[in-house]
N, C-alpha and C positions, 0 to 999 in steps of 0.2 A: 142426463139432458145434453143436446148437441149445442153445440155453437155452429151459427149457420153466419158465414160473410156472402151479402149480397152485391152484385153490380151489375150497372143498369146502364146501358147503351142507349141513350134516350134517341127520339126518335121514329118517324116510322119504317125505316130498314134498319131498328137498334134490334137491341138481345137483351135479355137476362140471364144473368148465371148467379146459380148460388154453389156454394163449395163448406159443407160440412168440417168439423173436427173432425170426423173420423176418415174424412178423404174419400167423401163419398160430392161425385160433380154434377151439377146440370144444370144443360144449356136450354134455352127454348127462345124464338123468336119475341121481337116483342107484337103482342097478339095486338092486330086492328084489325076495322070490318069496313065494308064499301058500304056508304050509302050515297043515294041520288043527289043530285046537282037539282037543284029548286031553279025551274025558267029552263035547263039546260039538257039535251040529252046526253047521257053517260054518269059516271058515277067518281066518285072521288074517296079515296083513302081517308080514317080518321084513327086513332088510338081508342080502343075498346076499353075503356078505363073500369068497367065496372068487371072486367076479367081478367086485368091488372090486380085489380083489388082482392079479388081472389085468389088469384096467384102470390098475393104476399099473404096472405092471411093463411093459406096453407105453410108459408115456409115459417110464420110465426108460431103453428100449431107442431109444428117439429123440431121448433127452439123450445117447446116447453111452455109458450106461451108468454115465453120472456119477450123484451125489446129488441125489437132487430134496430141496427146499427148498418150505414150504407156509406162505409165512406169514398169522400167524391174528392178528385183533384180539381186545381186551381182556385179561383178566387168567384169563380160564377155559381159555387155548389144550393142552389134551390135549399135544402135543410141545416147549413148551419144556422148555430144560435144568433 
């Protein structure tokens, strides 16, 4: 089983990368999709969360199924205890 360290550019111009024990890397944008402006013409950026969601539940299925672990700098980190 791999140990997989994650990290997350949050954001909609962030990234995700995960970097494996065995020194295996990858990057990928972070995925959003356009949709419409309600009253307005044109379209607006949002975060595609449910392909987010996918995207880590694939990197959990290549940990083995174990917990992934994300850790985040400073005092704003969204998942600590």
């Amino acid at each position: 089983m791999s140990i997989i360290v994650i990290g997350v550019d949050p954001g909609l111009s962030g990234a995700l990368a995960a970097l494996s024990s065995e020194g295996h890397l990858a990057i990928a944008e972070m995925p959003v999709r356009m949709i419409a402006v309600k009253g307005k013409k044109g379209q607006r950026r949002e975060l595609d969360l449910p392909d987010l969601a996918r995207r880590v539940s694939k990197l959990k299925a290549m940990a083995g199924g174990r917990r992934l672990v994300a850790p985040c700098a400073g005092t704003r980190c969204p998942i600590a205890p």
